[in-house]
N, C-alpha and C positions, 0 to 999 in steps of 0.2 A: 370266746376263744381264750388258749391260754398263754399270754404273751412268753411264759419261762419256756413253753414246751409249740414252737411250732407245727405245721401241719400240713403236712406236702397234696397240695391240689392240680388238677389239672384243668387250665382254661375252658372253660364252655362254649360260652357266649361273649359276645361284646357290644355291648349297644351301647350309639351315642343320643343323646337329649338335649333338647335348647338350643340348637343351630340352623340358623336359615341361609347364610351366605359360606358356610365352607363345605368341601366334601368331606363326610363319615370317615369314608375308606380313609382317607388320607390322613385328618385327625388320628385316627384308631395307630394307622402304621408310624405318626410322628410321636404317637406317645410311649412307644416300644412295646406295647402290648399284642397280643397275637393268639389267636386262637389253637388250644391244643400246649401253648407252653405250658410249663413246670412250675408253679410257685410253692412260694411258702408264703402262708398265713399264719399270725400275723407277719410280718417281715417289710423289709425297706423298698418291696418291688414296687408296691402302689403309689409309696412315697415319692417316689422318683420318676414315674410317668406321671404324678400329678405336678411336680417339677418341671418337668418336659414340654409341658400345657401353657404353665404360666411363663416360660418364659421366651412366649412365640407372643405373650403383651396383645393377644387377639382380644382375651377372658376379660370379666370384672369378675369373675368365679368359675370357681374347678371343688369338684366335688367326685369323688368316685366309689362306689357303694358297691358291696360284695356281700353275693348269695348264695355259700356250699351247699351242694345236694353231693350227699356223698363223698364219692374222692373227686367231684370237680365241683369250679367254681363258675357264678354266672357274674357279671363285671357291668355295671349300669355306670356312666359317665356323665354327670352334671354338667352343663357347661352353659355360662350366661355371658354372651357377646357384650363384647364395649359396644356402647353405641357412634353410627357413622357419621360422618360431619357432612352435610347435604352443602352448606355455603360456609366459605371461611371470609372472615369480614375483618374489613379495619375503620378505627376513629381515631381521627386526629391527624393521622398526615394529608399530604397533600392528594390532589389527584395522580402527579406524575410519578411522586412516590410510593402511592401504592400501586401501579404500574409496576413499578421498578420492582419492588417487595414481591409481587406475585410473581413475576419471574424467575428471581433469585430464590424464594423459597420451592419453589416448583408445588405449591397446594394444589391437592388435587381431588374432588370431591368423589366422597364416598370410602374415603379412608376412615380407618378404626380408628375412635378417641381415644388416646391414652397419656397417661402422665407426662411419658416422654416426649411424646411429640409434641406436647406443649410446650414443656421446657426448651425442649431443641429452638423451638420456633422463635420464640421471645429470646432466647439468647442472641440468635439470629438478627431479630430486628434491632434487639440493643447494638448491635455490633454497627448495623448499619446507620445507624444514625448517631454512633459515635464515631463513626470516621467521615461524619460529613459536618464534626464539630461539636453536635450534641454529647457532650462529656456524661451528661447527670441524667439522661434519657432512663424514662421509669414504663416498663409494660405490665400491662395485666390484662387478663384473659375475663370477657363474659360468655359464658356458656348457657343456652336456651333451647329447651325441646324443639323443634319442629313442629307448625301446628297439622303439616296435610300428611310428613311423612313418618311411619313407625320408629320406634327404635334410631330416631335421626337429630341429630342436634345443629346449631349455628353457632359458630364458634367466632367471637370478634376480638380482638384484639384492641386494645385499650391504649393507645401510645401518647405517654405525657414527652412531648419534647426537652420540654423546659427552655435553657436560652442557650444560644448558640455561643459556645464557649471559645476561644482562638487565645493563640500565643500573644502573651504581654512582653514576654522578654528572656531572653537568651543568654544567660551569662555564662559564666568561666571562673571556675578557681584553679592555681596551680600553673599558670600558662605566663611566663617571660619572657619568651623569644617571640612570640605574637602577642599582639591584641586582641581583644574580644570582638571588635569589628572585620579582623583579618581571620577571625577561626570559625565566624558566624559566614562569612561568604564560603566558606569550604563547606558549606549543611545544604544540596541543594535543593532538598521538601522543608526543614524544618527551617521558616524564620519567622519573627517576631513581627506584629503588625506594623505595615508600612503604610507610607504617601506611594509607594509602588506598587497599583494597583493588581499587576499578575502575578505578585509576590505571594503565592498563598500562607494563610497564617493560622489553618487548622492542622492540629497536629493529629498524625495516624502511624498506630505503633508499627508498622511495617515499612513506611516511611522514614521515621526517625530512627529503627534499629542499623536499616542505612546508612542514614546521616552520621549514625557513629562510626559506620566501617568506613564514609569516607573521611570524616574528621580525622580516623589513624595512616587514611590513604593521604591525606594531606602533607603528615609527618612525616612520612615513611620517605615519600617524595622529594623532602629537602633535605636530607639527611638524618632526620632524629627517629635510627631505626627502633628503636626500644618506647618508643612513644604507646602511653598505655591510658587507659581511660578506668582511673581508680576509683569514680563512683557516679551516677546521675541520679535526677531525683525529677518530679515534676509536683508542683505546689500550686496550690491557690493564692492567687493575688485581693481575688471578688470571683462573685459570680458569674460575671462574662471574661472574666482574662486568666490563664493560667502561668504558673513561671517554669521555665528548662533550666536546672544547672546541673552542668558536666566539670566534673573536677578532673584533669588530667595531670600526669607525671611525664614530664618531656623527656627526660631523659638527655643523656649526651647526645652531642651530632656528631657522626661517625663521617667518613672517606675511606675509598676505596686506595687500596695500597697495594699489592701482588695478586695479579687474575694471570691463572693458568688453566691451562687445558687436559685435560687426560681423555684417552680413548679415541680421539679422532686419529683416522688415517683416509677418509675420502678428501677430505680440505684440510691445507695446510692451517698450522694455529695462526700465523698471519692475516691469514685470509679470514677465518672467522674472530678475529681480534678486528678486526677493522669495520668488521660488521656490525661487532657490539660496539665497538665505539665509545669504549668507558677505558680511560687515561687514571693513569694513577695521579693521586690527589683529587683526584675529583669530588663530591660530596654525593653519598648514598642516596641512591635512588632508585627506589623498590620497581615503584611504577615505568621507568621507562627500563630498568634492567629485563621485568618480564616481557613487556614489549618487543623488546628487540629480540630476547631469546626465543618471544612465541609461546609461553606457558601463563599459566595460571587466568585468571581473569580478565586480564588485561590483552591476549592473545585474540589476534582479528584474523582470520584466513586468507582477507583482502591483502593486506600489509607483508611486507618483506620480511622476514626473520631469519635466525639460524633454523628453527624447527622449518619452515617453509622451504629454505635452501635446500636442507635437506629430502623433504616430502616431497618436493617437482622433479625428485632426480630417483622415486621409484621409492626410498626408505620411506616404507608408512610405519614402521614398528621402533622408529628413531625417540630417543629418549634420551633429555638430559639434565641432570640433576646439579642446581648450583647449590655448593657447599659453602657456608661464610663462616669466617673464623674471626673473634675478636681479640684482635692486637692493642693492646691497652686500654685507653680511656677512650680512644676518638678512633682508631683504626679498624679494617677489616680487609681479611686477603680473602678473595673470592677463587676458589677451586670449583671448573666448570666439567662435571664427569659425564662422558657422552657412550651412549650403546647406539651403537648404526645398528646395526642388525644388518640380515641380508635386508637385498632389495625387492619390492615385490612385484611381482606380474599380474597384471588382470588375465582372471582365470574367465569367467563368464561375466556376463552382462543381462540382467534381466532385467526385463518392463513388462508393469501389469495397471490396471487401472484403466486403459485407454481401450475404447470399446466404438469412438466414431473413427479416431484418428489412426492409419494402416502403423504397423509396426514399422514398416522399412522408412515410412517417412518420418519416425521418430528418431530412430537409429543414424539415420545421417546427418542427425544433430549433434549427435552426442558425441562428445570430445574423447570418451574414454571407452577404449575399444576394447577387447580381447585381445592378448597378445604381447600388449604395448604394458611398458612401464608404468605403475601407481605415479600420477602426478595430480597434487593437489590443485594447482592454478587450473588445472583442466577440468577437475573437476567442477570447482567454481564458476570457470566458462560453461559448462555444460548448464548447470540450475540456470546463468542467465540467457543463454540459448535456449531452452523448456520456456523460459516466462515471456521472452521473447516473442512466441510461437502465439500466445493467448488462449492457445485451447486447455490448458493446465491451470489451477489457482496456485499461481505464486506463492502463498503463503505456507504453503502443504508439498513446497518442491525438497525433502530430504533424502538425500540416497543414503541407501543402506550400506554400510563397510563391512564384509565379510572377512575374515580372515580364514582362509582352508587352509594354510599353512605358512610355516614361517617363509615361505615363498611366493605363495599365490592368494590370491584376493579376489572374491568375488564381488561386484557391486551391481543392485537392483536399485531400480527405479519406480520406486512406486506413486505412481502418477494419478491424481485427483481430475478429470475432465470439466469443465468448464464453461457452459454456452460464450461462445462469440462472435455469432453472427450477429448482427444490427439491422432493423427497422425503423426507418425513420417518419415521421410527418411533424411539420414543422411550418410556419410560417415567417416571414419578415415582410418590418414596412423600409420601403426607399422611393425614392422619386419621388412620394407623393400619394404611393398603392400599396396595395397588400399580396405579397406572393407568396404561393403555395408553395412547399416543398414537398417530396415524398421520396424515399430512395431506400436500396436493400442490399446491404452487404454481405455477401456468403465468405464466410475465409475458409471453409475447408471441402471445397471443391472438387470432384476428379471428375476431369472427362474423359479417362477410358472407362468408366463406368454410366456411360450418357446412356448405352443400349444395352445394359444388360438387364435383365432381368431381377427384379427385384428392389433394384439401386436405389430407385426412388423412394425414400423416408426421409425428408419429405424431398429430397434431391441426394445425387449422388454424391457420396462425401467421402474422406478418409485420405484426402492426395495433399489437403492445404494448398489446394489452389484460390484467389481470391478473385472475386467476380462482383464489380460493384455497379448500380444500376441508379440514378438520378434524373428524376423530373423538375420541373419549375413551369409555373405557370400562374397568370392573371386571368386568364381570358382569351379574349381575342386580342386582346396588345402585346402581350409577351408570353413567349414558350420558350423553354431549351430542354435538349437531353444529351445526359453524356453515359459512357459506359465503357470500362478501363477493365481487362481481364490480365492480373500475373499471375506466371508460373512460377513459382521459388528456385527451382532446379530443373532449369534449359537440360535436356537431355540423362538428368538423374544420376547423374556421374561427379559433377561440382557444383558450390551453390551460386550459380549464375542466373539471376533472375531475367524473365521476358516478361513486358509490359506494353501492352498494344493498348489504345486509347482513340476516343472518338468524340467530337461533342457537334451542338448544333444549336443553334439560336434562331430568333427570328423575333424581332421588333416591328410594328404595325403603329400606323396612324387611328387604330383603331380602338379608340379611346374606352369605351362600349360594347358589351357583349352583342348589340344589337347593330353595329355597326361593320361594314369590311372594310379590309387597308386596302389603301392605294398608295400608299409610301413603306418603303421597310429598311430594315438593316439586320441581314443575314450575316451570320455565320458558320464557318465550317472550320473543321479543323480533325485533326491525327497526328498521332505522336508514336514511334517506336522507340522502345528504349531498352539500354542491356545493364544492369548490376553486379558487381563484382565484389564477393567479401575479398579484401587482401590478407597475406600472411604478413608483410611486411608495409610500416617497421610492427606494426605488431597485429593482432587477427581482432583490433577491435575495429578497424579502416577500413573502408569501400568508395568506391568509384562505381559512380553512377554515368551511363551518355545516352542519351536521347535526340535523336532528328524528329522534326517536328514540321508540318504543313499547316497553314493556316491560309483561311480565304474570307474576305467582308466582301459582302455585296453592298450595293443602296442603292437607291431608289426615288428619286425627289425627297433626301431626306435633309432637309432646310437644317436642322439643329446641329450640324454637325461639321467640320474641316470640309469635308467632301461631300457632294451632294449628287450627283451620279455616278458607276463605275463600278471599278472593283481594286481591291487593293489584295496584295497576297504575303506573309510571311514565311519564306523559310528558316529554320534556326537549328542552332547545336547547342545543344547545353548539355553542361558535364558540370556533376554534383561531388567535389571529394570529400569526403566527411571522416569522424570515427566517434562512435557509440557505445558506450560501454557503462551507459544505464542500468541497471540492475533489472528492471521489469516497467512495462510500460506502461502499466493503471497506476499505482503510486510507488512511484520512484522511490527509493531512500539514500541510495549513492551511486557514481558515477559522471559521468559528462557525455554532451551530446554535442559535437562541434560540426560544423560546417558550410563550405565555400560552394556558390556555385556561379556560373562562367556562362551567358547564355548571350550566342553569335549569331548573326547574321552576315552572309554576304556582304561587304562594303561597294553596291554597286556605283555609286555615284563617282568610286575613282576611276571605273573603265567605260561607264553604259555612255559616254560621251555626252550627257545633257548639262547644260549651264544651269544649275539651280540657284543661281544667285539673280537668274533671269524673272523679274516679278512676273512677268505675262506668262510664265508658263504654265499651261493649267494643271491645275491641282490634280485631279484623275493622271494626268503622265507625270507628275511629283510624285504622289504616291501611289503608283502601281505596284511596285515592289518595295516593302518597307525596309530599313534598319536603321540596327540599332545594336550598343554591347548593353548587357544589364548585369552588373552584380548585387550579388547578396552574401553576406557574412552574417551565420544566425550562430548562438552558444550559451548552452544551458549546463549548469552544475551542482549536483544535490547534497547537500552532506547533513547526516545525520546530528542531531544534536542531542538525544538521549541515550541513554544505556540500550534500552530495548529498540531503540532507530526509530520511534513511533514518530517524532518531535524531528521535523526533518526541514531544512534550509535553503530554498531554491533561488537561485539567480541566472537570471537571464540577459542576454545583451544581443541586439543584432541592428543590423543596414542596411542600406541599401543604397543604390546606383544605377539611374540607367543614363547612359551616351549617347552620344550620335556623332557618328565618321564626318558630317559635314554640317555644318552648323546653318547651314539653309534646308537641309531635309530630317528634322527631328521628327521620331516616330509620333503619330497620331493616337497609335494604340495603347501605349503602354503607359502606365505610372504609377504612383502610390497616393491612396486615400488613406489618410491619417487619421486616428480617433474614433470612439463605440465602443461595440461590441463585436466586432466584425461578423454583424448579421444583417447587414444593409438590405436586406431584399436580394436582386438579381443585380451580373455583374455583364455588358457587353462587348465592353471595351476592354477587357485583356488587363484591368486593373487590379493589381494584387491591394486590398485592403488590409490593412492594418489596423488590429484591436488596439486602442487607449483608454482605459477604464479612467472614469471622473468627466470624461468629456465624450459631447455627441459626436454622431455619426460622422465622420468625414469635417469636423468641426476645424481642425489644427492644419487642415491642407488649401495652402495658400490660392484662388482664385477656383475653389474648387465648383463653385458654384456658377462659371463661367464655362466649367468641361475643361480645364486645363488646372492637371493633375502636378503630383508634385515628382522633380525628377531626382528627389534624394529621400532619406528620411535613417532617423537613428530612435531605437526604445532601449531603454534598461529597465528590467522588473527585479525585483528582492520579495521574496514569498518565506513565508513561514506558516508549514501544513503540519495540522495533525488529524490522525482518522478517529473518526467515530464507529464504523464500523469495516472489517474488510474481513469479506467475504463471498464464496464466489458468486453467488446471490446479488450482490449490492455491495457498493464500496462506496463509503461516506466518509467526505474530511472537510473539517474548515481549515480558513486560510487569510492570512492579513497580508496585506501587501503596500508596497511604495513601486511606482510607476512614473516612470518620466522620459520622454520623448517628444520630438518635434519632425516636421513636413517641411522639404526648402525649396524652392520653386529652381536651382542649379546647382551645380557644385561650389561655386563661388561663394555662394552664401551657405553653404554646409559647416557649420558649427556643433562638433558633438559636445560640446557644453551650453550648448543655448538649448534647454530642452522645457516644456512645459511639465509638471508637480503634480501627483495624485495619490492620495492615500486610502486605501479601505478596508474592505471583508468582503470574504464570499462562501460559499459551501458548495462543492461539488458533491454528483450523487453520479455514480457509475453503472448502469442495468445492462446485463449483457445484451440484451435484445434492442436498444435504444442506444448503446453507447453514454459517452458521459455527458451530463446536462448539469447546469450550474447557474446560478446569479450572484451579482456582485454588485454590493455599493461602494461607490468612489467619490471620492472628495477633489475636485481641481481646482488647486490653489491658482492658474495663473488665467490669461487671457486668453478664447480661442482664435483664430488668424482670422481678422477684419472686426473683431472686437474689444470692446474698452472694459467691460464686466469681467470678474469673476465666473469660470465654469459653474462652482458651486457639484452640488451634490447629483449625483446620476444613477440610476440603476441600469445595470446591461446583464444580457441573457445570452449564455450561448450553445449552443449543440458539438458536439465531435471532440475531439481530442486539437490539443492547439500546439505548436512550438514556439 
């Protein structure tokens, strides 16, 4: 051919060669070639479909060879496959780590070798084992045929650690107004190795380019707006320590001197001057100025602001920009320019995702309506109403903001579903035995779909009604069963819950399955109850009331106050609370507070009996029981990281029960103190209290005697973070301090005389099981009627606990 004088051909043929794992066709169409087009030979056309070939990184060769007959060309396509990687292997890390490593890189066999994907991979790995400390981590690649598969290789990776490298030391140049000890606590991933063992002391660039934005958040916060970070460096000390030095320019410390307002006419400047709350003279401060205005980084949607003022009052397109002006060496007049905009209306409301749970019964959750004004706190309430619910993953609860116009606003929900039903089986030991549990919780219930056709998969569902169903049993000595159905919305019009409830017991002398009772201690019991969310003082409050019937029988039963008869309780207890928890698998902020009140008739002031009379027999002492009992329970979460992962719980609650006459104290009621509050079975109407470090009912006074304790107080302190959360499984550990005690009256109730426990635990959340957890506790003090140390304890427990 003559390259000066090209030579116009027309395609013939196309064939491809040497490919066992791609299609022809496809190849042929990706390399731009096509039978019937128009070349020129020689020319740049061949060059640039063999171009096209090489860089799809399939090849280790591209060759393509031309055959004119005439005025066309015939087009033969060389092509020699990478070969496939059958196992991808490591040496040298751990087992957990290469775990970790296979996930993270996502290998997957049967992929094409290529240059890249080497390099990719070992960059990779270098990465990860330098931000686990390994600074000097060296990889390198062995590559080996396959011996059973063609064209197939093993690809190992070769990982030298080396030593695990951590911060020696953290200095400062440039810095007067602080110390190197007060600008090293402002770094909260980067410090230097400590005697404080949760101090981490591996340094990871995406951590420490942090640690500088908050080291200028530091400045910025005390006044020294112009605080600038003029150079760092990080240096070898040896080969396990490395050094940090950050040179910074402080600059002047500035004060606010003139803040003005322009643009607003919904609120007076008064009224949002009062809000910001920045007085002249005062000393610059970046950090709590966007706080309070609600912008930048610093802006929480939870929290009060001017931007939230404005957003709960319909302005979602509100904007306002603070202007600083530098007055000499140390001064700034802050000009605050604000655009209201109009206000906006929700135009529509959509949800999609939700595929068991009925649309209507989602909708009447939802705070934000059509029609009604853009308001943010409503918003807010709505995501925690959705997680609320349980049939949603929390984590995935984002609405979407539409803007249709500078007026109207549409907002969707696009909702992720999430098993939450519960199946449980479970054992505990108490008394002395071992009892079964089993029980099954449906929460999304409908029973006007009990007869309809089709409904059942695997039961009728879509209404979020909850229907829960509990066994217990030994044998022939002990059975109970209870089963509690709510409605959430009594009539579907307001959310007024109904909760009807039943249980039943039955205690036997019969020790052995081989054996029958001839003594027992029955019960019986029902409870209706009605829930009310309030609007007032705010819509995170309810009021709960419940009547209640209860009945004991017995039987020649020697162990016990009573020993033939029957005794019977009526009662009213009413629950006022408020809740404003963010979501109830793991919490990250909010509180959960609440009282409850539970009465009985005071017959002993009219039924005319002398109960101070000894002969009176017991069966007409307690025929009819009473008693008041209170409880005050209060739990509060607050976040402790940026991302809210790192979250801080504390709890406190008590208890009280009375008696209108100090000669007829209830039989049935009182608190066992200490465990895991998984004692086995409960007969006696005893509300058990979990105290990690110490056994079972360990801290309650005479308890071993059957006389419970008629007070008791716990405080817990928890610090949780998750391991994983997702709607699958939700995993977190958790350290804790615990300390409570059991008091045989009021008299001796001391909420500062409490017994000491310190530990860990890890909770694991499965939807169909609910949450399951262990804990070990350390109890520093003495259990009641011993001289020992608790010492150390493991406890187990099943359900969700307050």
């Amino acid at each position: 051919m003559d390259y000066n004088s090209p030579k116009r051909y027309i395609i013939n043929k196309i064939k491809v060669n040497g490919v066992k794992y791609y299609d022809t066709d496809i190849l042929t169409a990706s390399s731009g070639l096509q039978k019937g087009d128009t070349v020129y030979l020689p020319g740049n056309y061949i060059s640039e479909a063999i171009n096209r070939l090489w860089s799809q990184r399939y090849f280790s060769d591209v060759k393509i060879v031309a055959e004119p007959v005439g005025d066309s060309v015939n087009l033969e396509i060389y092509l020699k496959e990478r070969p496939r990687v059958y196992r991808w292997l490591f040496d040298g890390p751990r087992k957990g780590e290469i775990t970790e490593l296979t996930e993270n890189l996502k290998l997957k066999r049967g992929t094409e070798l290529s240059d890249y994907v080497i390099t990719k991979n070992s960059d990779l790995i270098r990465r990860f084992f330098y931000d686990k400390g390994f600074r000097n981590a060296e990889v390198s690649t062995k590559i080996v045929n396959d011996t059973m598969m063609q064209n197939a290789v093993n690809v190992t990776f070769v990982v030298d650690k080396g030593k695990k490298v951590k911060i020696g030391d953290v200095a400062f140049e440039g810095n007067t107004v602080f110390s190197d000890k007060r600008l090293r606590s402002a770094l909260k991933k980067t410090h230097k190795k400590s005697w404080k063992f949760w101090k981490g002391s591996k340094l990871k660039d995406k951590e420490y380019a942090e640690d500088k934005e908050n080291l200028i958040d530091f400045y910025n916060a005390r006044g020294y707006r112009n605080a600038t970070i003029v150079s760092d460096s990080i240096y070898n000390i040896n080969d396990k320590r490395i050094g940090v030095k950050i040179k910074v320019d402080e600059g002047n410390k500035y004060f606010f001197r003139n803040v003005s307002w322009v643009g607003n006419s919904k609120y007076q400047t008064e009224e949002l001057q009062r809000m910001l709350g920045i007085e002249k003279g005062q000393a610059y401060d970046k950090k709590t100025l966007q706080k309070r205005l609600g912008i930048g980084k610093e802006a929480n949607p939870d929290d009060m602001s001017v931007t939230s003022l404005y957003q709960n009052d319909g302005y979602l397109f509100f904007q306002i920009d603070p202007a600083e002006t530098i007055i000499g060496n140390d001064s700034i007049d802050l000009e605050l320019k604000i655009f209201e905009g109009k206000q906006a209306t929700i135009n529509e409301v959509n949800i999609s995702g939700n595929m068991r749970v009925n649309d209507e019964v989602i909708r009447r959750e939802l705070y934000t309506r059509p029609g009604e004004l853009y308001n943010r706190s409503l918003l807010m309430s709505t995501i925690r109403q959705l997680s609320q619910m349980q049939h949603f993953n929390p984590e995935a609860l984002q609405p979407g903001i539409n803007p249709v116009s500078n007026e109207l606003v549409d907002i969707s929900w696009p909702l992720e579903e999430q098993a939450s039903d519960k199946f449980e089986v479970s054992g505990g030991w108490g008394a002395g035995m071992f009892v079964g549990s089993i029980g099954i919780q449906l929460n999304n219930l409908s029973l006007k779909n009990f007869f309809k056709k089709g409904a059942w998969r695997p039961y009728p569902q879509g209404q979020s009604q909850q229907l829960q169903i509990r066994a217990q049993s030994n044998g022939s000595y002990y059975k109970s069963f209870s089963i509690s159905f709510t409605e959430p919305w009594l009539g579907g019009r307001k959310p007024n819950s109904l909760t009807v409830s039943t249980h039943y017991s039955d205690e036997t002398d019969a020790y052995y399955m081989w054996q029958s009772g001839n003594k027992h201690f029955r019960t019986m019991g029902l409870a209706v109850g009605i829930g009310r969310r309030l609007s007032w003082p705010d819509q995170y409050f309810t009021l709960y009331n419940e009547v209640s019937f209860e009945s004991y029988n017995l039987k020649d039963w020697d162990y016990f106050i009573i020993s033939n008869g029957s005794s019977n309780i009526f009662a009213l207890r009413t629950v006022f609370g408020r809740n404003s928890v963010d979501q109830p698998i793991y919490p990250r902020r909010g509180s959960d507070f609440s009282i409850a009140l539970t009465l009985t008739p005071p017959y002993s002031l009219f039924d005319g009996k002398d109960y101070g009379d000894k002969n009176l027999p017991e069966n007409a002492r307690y025929r009819w029981i009473e008693y008041h009992k209170w409880q005050l329970k209060g739990q509060w979460y607050y976040p402790l990281s940026r991302n809210s992962n790192l979250v801080l719980m504390a709890k406190a609650e008590m208890g009280y029960i009375g008696a209108y006459n100090k000669n007829k104290p209830s039989p049935f009621e009182g608190f066992d103190v200490g465990g895991d509050g998984m004692s086995g079975y409960n007969v006696y109407g005893v509300d058990i209290i979990g105290m990690r470090g110490y056994e079972n009912g360990s801290l309650t006074p005479s308890s071993m005697t059957g006389d419970y304790a008629r007070a008791y107080n716990k405080y817990t302190v928890e610090v949780r973070y998750p391991f994983i959360l997702k709607p699958s499984s939700t995993i977190y550990g958790l350290v804790f301090a615990e300390g409570g005690n059991a008091f045989k009256d009021w008299k001796s109730f001391n909420p500062f005389l409490i017994k000491r426990a310190l530990g860990a635990g890890v909770r694991m959340y499965l939807p169909i099981v609910g949450m399951i957890g262990v804990d070990w506790g350390y109890g520093f003090d003495c259990p009641a009627g011993s001289t020992s140390k608790s010492g150390g304890q493991f406890h187990f427990m099943i359900g969700m606990q307050f």
